[in-house]
DRENMIRO-761060 format. One line per field, with one value per residue (C-alpha): residue number from 1; x, y, z. Coordinates in steps of 0.25 Angstrom, whole numbers, plus 2048, in hexadecimal, padded with zeros to 3 digits. Layout:
N
num NUM	...
c1 X	...
c2 Y	...
c3 Z	...
// end
This chain:
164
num 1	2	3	4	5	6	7	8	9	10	11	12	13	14	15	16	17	18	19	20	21	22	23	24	25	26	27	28	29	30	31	32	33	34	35	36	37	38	39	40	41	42	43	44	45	46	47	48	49	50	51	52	53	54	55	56	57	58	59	60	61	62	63	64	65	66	67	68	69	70	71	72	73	74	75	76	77	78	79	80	81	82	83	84	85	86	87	88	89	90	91	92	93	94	95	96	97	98	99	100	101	102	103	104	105	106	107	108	109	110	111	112	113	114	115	116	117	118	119	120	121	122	123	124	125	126	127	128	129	130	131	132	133	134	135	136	137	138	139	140	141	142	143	144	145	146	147	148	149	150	151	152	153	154	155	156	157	158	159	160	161	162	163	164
c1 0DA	0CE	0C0	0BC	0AC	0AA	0A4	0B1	0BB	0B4	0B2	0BF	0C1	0BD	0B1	0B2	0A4	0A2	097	090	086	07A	075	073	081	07F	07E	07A	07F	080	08A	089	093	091	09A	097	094	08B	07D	079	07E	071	06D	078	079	089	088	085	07F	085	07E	087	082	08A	086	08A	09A	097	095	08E	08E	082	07E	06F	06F	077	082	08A	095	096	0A6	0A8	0B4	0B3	0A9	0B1	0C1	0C8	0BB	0BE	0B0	0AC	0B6	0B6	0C2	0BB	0AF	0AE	0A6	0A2	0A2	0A8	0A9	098	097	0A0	0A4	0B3	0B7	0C3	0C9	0C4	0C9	0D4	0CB	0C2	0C3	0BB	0BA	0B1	0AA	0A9	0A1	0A5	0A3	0B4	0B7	0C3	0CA	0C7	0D1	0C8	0CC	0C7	0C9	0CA	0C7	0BD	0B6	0B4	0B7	0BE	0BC	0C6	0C7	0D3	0D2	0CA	0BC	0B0	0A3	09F	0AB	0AA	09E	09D	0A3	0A6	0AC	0AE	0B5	0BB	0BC	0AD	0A7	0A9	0B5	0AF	0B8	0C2	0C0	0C7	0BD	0B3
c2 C7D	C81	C83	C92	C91	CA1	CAB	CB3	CA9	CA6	CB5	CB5	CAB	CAC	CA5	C9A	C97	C87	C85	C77	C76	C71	C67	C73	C78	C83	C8A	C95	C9A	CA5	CAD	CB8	CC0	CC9	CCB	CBE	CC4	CD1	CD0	CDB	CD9	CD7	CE4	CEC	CE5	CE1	CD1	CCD	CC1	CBB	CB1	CA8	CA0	C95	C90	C8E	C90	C9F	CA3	CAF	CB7	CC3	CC9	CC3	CCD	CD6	CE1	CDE	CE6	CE2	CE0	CD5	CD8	CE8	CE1	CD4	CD6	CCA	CC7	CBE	CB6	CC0	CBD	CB0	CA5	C9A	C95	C85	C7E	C70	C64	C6C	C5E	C5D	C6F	C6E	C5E	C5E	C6B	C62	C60	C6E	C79	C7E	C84	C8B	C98	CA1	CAE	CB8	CC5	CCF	CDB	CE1	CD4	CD3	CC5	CC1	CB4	CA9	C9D	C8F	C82	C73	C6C	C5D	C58	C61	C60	C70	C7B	C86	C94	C9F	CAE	CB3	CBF	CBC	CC3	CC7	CC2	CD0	CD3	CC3	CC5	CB8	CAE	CA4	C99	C93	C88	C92	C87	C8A	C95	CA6	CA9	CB2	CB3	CBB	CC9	CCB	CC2	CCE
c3 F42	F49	F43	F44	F47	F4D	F44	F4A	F43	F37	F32	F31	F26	F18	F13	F0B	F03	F01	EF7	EF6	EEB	EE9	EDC	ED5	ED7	EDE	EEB	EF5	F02	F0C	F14	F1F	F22	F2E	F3C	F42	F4C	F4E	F4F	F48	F3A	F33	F3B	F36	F28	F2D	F24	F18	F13	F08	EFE	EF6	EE9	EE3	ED3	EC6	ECB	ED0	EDF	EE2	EEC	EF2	EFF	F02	F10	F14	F12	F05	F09	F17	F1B	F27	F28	F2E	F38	F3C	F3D	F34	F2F	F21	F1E	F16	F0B	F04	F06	EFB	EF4	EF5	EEB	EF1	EE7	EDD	ED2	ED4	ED2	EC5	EBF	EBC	EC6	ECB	EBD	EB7	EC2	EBA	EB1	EBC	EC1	ECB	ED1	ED4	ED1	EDA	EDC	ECD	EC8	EC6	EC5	ECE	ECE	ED8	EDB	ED7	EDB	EDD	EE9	EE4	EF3	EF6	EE9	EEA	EE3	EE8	EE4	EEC	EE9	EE8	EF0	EFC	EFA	F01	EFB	EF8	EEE	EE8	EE3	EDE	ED8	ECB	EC6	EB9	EB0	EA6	E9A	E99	E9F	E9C	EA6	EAE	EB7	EAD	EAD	EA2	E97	E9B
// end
């Protein structure tokens, strides 16, 4: 297996977002999605910048800079960065005590531009000590929306539309 360090090889593979948080439990982060290669897309308005915000089991996703309906893919052949592959969640047993024993009764997804809730596969990663999170159909972040998890013994199960 080789490592692909190229912006050439790398757009072509999904994204997959590892969130490490802090004491508080939560976290922020960034993404630019452009060419890779031009020099005029901030010129031409051709990226986005992408602001990620991880708390309270819900990532969020909005466009700090940018073009929100900017598409990689009609600029960059093959290009897949755009679209997430996975959300990790680092030290998943310190973000939420007992997650290892309690999975079973999580669930996920995410909400889109109409705020339709879509199911997300969750899992735990016993070796990793990491939660999981991938969507079903591979999205890009401008149709995820954001995202949310929860423990359905106790909280409102937003992610079933129909308990609206």
């Amino acid at each position: 297996m080789s490592v692909k360090t190229l912006t050439s090889d790398l757009v072509k593979k999904p994204t997959t977002l590892i969130i490490n948080v802090d004491d508080s439990n939560y976290a922020d982060g960034y993404m630019m999605i452009d060419d890779g290669v031009s020099q005029t897309s901030f010129a031409t308005n051709l990226y986005t910048f992408w602001k990620f915000r991880y708390g309270e089991k819900a990532l969020n996703f909005w466009v700090e800079r940018g073009n929100f309906t900017y598409d990689v893919s009609s600029e960059v052949s093959g290009a897949q960065f755009q679209n997430l592959d996975k959300v990790v969640i680092l030290g998943a047993s310190s973000v939420i005590p007992g997650i290892k024993d309690d999975i079973s009764h999580y669930t996920a997804c995410s909400f889109g531009i109409k705020l339709d809730p879509e199911q997300m596969t969750i899992t735990y990663n016993a070796t990793m000590d990491t939660i999981d999170i991938t969507p079903t159909k591979r999205k890009t972040f401008a149709e995820l929306g954001f995202l949310k998890f929860l423990d359905k013994r106790t909280e409102p199960n937003v992610c079933d539309s129909t308990g609206f």
